[in-house]
N, C-alpha and C positions, 0 to 999 in steps of 0.2 A: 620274374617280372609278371604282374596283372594287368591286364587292360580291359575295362569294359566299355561297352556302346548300348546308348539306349535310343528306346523312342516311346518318346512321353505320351503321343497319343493312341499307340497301343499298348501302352503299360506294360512294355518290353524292355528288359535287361538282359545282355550277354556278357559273360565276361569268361575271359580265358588267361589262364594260367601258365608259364611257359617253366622249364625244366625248375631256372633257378630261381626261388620266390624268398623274399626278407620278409623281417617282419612290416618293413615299410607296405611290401605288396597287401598283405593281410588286412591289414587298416585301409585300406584303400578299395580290399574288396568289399569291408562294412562298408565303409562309408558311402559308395557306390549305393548298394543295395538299401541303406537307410536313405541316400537322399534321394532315390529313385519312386519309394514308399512316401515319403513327404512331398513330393513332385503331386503325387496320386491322391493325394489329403480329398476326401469330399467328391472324389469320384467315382462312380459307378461300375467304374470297369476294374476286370480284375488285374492283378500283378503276377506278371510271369517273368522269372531270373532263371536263366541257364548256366551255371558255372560248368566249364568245358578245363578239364587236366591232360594234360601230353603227356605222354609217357617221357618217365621219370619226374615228374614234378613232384614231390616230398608230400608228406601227409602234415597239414598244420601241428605244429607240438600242441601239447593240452592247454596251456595257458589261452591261445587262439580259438583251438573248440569250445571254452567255456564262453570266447568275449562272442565269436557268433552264435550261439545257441544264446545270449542277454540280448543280442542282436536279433535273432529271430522272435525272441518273446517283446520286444518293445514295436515290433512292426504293426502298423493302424492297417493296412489292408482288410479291410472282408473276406475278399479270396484272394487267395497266394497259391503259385503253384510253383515249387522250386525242382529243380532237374539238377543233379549232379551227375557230368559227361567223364566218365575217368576209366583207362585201359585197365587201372589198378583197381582187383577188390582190397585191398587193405586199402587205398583213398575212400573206395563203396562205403566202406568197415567205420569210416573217420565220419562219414554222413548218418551213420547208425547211433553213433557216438553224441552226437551234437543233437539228434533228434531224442535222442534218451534223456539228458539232460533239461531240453528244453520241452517236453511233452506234447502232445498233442493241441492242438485247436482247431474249432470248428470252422471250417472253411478256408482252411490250408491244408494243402497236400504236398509232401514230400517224396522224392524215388529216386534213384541212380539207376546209371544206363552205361552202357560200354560204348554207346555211340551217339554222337549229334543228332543224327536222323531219328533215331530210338525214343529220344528224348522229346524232339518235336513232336513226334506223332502221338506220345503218351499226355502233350501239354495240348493240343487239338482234342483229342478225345476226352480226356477229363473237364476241360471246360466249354466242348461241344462248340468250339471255334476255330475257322483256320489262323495262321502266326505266318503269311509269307515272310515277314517280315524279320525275322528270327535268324533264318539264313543270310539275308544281306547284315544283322548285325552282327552275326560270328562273321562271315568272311572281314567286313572292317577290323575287327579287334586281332581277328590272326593275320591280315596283311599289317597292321600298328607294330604288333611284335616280332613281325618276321623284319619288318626294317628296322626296328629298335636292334634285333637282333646282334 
């Protein structure tokens, strides 16, 4: 399952991923993340998504890597900062993957991190902003799926 939380006036996205993910979840995570960047159209501020993996949650097959790496190339953002949170370096491995594919751009940065905190503090320092906010949206999305559970 996926569930993300956003907040449109800090051009904040969370989303977290839980053991068992479809392909329904995937599309869901674009779609998330492209309506989050279209929410942002014409604004000034930047776009920061933290995708959060629990151990064992599956690496996307390649069909997925290719549709979010089309997905990260269609993103209108200025700056983007994406954070992949995952216990798994083979999930790290599948962020290498999708950023090879989709190549670099000026004023996006991509990284994985083995932990939510790790994550936050590398999206503060590279965009020289604090994100309290980032914590209250992970905690929402992992209580959504702890009761979907």
């Amino acid at each position: 399952m996926f569930v993300a939380c956003t907040d449109e006036v800090a051009g904040a996205l969370v989303g977290v991923y839980s053991e068992t993910t479809t392909e329904e979840d995937y599309a869901r995570c674009v779609e998330s993340i492209v309506g989050m960047d279209a929410a942002l159209v014409g604004s000034s501020r930047p776009y920061v998504c933290i995708l959060v993996t629990q151990h064992g949650t599956p690496a996307p097959p390649p069909s997925w890597r290719s549709r979010m790496a089309e997905a990260n190339k269609s993103l209108r953002a200025r700056r983007y900062y994406f954070a992949l949170v995952c216990p798994s370096a083979l999930l790290r491995g599948a962020l290498t993957a999708i950023l090879w594919i989709t190549g670099s751009r000026e004023g996006h940065q991509y990284s994985a991190f083995a932990t939510f905190a790790d994550a936050v503090s590398w999206v503060e320092r590279q965009s020289g902003s604090k994100y309290p906010t980032l914590q209250q949206l992970y905690d929402r999305a992992a209580a959504t799926l702890q009761r979907a559970g």
